[in-house]
C-alpha positions as CSV (number, residue, x, y, z in Angstrom):
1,X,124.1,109.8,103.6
2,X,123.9,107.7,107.0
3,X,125.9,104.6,108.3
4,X,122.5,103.0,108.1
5,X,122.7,103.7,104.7
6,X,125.4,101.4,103.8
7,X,125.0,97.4,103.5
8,X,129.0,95.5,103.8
9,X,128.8,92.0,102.3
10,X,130.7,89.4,104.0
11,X,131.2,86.6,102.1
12,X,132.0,83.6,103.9
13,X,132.8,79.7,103.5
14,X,134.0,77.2,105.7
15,X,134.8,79.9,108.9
16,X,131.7,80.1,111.1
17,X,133.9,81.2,113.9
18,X,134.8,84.4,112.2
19,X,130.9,85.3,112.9
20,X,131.2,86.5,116.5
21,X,134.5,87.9,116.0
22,X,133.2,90.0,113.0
23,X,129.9,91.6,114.9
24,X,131.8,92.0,117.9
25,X,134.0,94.5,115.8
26,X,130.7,96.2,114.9
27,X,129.8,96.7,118.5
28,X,133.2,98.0,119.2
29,X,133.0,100.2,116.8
30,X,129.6,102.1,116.9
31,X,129.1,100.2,113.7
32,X,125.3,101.5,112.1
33,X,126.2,100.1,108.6
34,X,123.5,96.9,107.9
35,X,126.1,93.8,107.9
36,X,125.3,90.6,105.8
37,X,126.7,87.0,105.8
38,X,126.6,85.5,102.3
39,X,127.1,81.3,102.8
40,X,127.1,78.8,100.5
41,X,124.2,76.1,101.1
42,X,126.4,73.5,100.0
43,X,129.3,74.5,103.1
44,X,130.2,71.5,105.1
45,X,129.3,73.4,108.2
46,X,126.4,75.4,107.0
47,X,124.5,74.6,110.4
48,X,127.5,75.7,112.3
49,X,126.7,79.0,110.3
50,X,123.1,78.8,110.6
51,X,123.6,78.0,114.7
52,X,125.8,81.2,115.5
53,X,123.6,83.4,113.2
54,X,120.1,82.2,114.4
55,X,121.7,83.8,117.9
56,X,122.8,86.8,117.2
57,X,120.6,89.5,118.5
58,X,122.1,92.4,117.0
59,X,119.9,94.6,115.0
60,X,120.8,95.0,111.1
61,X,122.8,91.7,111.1
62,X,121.6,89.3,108.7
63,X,122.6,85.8,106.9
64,X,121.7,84.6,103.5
65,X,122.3,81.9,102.3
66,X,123.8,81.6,98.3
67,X,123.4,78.4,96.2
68,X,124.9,76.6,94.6
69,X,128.5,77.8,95.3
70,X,129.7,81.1,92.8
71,X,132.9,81.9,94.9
72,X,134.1,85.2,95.4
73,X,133.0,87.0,92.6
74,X,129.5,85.5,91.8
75,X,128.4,85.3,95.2
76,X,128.7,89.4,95.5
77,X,127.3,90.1,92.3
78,X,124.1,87.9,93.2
79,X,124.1,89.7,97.0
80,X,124.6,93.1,95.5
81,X,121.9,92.6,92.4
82,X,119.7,91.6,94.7
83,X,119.8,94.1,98.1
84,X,121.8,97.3,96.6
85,X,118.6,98.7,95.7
86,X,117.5,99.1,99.1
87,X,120.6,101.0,100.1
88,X,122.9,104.0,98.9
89,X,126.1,102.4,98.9
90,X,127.1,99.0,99.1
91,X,130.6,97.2,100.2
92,X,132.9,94.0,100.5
93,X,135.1,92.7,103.4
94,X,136.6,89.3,103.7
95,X,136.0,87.4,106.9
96,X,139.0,87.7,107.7
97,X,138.9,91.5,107.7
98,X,138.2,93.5,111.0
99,X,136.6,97.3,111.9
100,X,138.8,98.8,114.5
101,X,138.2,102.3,114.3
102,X,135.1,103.7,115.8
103,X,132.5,105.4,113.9
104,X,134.6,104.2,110.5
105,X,131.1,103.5,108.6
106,X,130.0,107.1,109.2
107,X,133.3,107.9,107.6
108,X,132.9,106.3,105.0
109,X,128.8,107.5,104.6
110,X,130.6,111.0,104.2
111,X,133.2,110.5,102.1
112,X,130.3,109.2,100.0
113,X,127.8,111.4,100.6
114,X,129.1,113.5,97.6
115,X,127.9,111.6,94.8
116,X,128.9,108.3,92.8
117,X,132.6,106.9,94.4
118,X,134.5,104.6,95.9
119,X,136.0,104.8,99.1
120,X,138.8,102.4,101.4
121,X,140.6,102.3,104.2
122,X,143.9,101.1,105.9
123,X,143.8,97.7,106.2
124,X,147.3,96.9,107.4
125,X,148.8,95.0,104.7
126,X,148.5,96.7,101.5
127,X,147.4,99.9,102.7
128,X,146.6,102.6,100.2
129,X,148.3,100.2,97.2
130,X,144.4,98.9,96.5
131,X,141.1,98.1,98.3
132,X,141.1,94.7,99.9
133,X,137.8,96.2,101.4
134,X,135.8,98.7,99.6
135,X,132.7,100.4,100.1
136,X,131.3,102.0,97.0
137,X,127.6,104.2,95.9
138,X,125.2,101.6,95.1
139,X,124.6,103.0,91.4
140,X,127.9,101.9,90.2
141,X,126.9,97.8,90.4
142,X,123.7,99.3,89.4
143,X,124.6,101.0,86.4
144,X,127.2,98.5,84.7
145,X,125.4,95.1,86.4
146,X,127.8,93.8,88.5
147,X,130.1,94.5,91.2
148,X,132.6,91.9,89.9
149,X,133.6,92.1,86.0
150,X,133.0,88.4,84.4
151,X,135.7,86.4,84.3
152,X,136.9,87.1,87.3
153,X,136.9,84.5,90.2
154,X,138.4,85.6,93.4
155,X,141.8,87.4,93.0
156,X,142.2,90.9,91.3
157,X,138.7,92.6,92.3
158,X,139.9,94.6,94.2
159,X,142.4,96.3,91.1
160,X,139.2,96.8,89.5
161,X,137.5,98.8,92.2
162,X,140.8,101.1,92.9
163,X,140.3,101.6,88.4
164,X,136.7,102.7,88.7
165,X,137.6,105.1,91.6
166,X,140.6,106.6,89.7
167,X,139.0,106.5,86.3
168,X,136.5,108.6,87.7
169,X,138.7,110.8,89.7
170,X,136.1,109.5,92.8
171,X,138.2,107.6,95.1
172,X,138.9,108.3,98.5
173,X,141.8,105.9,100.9
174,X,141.2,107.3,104.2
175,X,144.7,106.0,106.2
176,X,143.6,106.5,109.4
177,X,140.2,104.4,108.7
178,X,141.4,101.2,110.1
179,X,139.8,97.9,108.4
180,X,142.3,95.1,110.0
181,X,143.2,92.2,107.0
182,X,143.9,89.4,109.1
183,X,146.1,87.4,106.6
184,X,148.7,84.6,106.4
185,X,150.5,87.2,104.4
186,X,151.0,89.5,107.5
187,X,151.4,86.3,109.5
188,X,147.6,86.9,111.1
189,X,145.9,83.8,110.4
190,X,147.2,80.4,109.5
191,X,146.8,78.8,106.2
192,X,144.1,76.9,105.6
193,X,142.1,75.4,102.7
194,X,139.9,78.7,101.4
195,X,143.1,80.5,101.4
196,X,145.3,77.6,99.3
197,X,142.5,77.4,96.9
198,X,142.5,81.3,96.1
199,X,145.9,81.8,96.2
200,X,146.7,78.7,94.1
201,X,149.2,79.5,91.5
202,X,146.3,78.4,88.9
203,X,143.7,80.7,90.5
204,X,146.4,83.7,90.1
205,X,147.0,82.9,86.4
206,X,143.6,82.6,85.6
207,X,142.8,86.1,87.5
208,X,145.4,87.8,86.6
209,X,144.8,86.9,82.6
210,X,140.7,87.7,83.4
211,X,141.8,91.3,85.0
212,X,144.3,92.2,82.0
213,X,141.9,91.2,79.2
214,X,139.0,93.3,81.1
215,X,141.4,96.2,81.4
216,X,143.6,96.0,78.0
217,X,140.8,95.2,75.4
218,X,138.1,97.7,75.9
219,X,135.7,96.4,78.8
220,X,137.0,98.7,81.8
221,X,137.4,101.4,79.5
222,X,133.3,101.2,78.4
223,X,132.5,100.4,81.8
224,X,134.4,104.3,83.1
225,X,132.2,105.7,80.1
226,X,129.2,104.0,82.0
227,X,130.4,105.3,85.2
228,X,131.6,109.1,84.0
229,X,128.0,109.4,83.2
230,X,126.9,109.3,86.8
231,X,128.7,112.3,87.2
């Protein structure tokens, strides 16, 4: 498997200036993994977005626009159902995550290369506790049809992906594979309205009741059945 082989899925609302900051990271790094911008049509500064895209000239950067709005969740199950196919392994950063380590896609293409499995690295906050950005082998959205369990909205994905990498004894945290989170929990970006609204206290109970039903009552379990067979 090649970095070119690997497509990260940015979802993105509301930040247009994280844009520039995002493929200048690629550049940085050597990035080869294809980068797309997933924006809502109904975003207040949609042609902000549509501005700083339309000028980028980077090769295997793309924006597409997602409508109506499906927040976290149902905008990368719609990205990944619809472009996975054309690559072998598929990922999720936030926009307010950052590449710093050079050649980190071609990393994580090997750690990969192997076969079904997830793989993360060290994004300064949370470290190895859980992915906050994941890449993953394209048959696992394929095979249970979706990258994001239903139910869920925004919070708690990432527990699911760290379940299907253990419960398939396919997970790899590579520590030195530095993926910045840029967070007002690590006092790296202010608060502002996209981070109230997940983090709401009624957004956490509602996520947190979504992940424990999907992993208490039977779904994750017959989705690791699903996935065991790719083995």
């Amino acid at each position: 498997m090649e970095s070119s082989d690997l497509l990260m899925v940015v979802p993105t609302r509301g930040r247009p200036e994280s844009i520039k900051p995002i493929i200048r990271a690629w550049d940085q790094t050597e990035a080869r993994c294809y980068l797309l911008f997933a924006v809502d049509d109904d975003d207040e500064r949609l042609a902000d977005y549509e501005a700083v895209l339309a000028a980028v000239q980077r090769p295997g950067v793309v924006g597409y626009t997602v409508g109506p709005r499906r927040r976290l969740a149902g905008t990368l199950n719609e990205v990944v159902r619809l472009f996975s196919p054309g690559f072998k392994a598929v990922g999720f950063m936030g926009d307010d995550h950052r590449p710093r380590t050079p050649g980190w896609d071609s990393r994580f293409a090997v750690c990969l290369s192997g076969g079904v499995g997830v793989v993360y690295g060290n994004d300064l906050l949370v470290g190895a506790k859980f992915p906050t950005a994941v890449m993953m082998t394209s048959d696992i959205p394929r095979t249970l049809g979706y990258m994001c369990p239903p139910g869920l909205v925004h919070l708690c994905l990432d527990l699911v992906w760290k379940d299907w990498g253990e419960g398939i004894g396919r997970i790899t945290y590579l520590d030195d594979v530095v993926i910045e989170h840029l967070h007002p929990a690590n006092g790296k970006a202010k608060m502002d309205a996209g981070y109230e609204e997940a983090n709401s206290s009624e957004r956490v109970a509602t996520d947190s009741r979504a992940y424990l039903d999907y992993k208490e009552n039977g779904a994750l379990a017959d989705d690791l059945v699903k996935l065991k067979g790719l083995l």
